[in-house]
N, C-alpha and C positions, 0 to 999 in steps of 0.2 A: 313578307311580313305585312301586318295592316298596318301599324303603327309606325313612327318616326325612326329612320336608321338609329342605331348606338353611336354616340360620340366615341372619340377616338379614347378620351379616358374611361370611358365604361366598357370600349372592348379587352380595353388591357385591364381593368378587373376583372373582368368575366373570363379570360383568357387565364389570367392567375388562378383564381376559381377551380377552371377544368383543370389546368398542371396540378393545385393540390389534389383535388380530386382522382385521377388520373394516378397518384402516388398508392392511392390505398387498394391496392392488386384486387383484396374480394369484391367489394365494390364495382371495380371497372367492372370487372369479370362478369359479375352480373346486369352490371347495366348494358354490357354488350350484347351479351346473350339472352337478355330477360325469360330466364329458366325458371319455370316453379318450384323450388325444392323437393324433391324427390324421398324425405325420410318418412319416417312412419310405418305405418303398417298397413295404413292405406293405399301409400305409393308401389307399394312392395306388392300387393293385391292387383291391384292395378296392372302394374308391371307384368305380374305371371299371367292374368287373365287372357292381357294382350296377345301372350303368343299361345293361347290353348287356340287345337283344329278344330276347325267347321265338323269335325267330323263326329269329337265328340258331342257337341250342343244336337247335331241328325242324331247320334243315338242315344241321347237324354231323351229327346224330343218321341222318337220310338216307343221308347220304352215307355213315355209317358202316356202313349197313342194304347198298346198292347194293354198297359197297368186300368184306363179309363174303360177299356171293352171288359176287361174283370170286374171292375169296381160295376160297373152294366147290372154284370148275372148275377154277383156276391151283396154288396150292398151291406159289409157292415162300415162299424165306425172304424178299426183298423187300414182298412184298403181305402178306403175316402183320405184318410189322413195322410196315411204313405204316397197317395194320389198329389195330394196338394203340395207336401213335401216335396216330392219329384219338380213338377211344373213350375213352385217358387225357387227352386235350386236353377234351374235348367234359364227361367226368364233372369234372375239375379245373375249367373253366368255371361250370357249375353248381352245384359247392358253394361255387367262389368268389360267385357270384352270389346265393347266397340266403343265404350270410353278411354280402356285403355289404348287403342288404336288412333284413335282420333289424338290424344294424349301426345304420341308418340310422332307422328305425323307434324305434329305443330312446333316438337322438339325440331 
């Protein structure tokens, strides 16, 4: 510490202190574990994004590859849209995914 040791009456407040403290179980609980709360429905997104495979995001990504060589030849507003549809799904997937990973890592 920078500052001056605790006298011997202020460690036995501050010692009373942590025993109250210490009494209230949710509390500890999370002062131990300093957990983010996991409810919502963002946690829950998160959650499942976490465990999608690399494998689907390659065949989003594919497919996004395939749908852009069309959109090339075709060129309406339909295939432009479903285009951009796809690539905002596919990049929204992936950052949820490796938020939810990093997320989960820190748990």
């Amino acid at each position: 510490m920078a500052g001056p040791a605790l006298s011997p009456r202020e460690r036995r407040i501050l010692a009373a202190l942590e025993t109250d403290l210490r009494r209230e179980q949710d509390l500890d609980y999370a002062l131990r574990t300093m957990m983010l709360p996991r409810d919502g429905l963002t946690g829950r997104v998160l959650e499942r994004c976490a465990r999608l495979q690399t494998d689907w995001l390659v065949l989003l990504a594919a497919c996004g590859l395939g749908l852009g060589s069309i959109v090339l030849q075709v060129r309406t507003t339909a295939t432009v849209t479903v285009l951009c549809l796809l690539w905002t799904l596919t990049v929204l997937l992936a950052v949820a995914r490796s938020v939810g990973r990093r997320r989960r890592r820190r748990d």
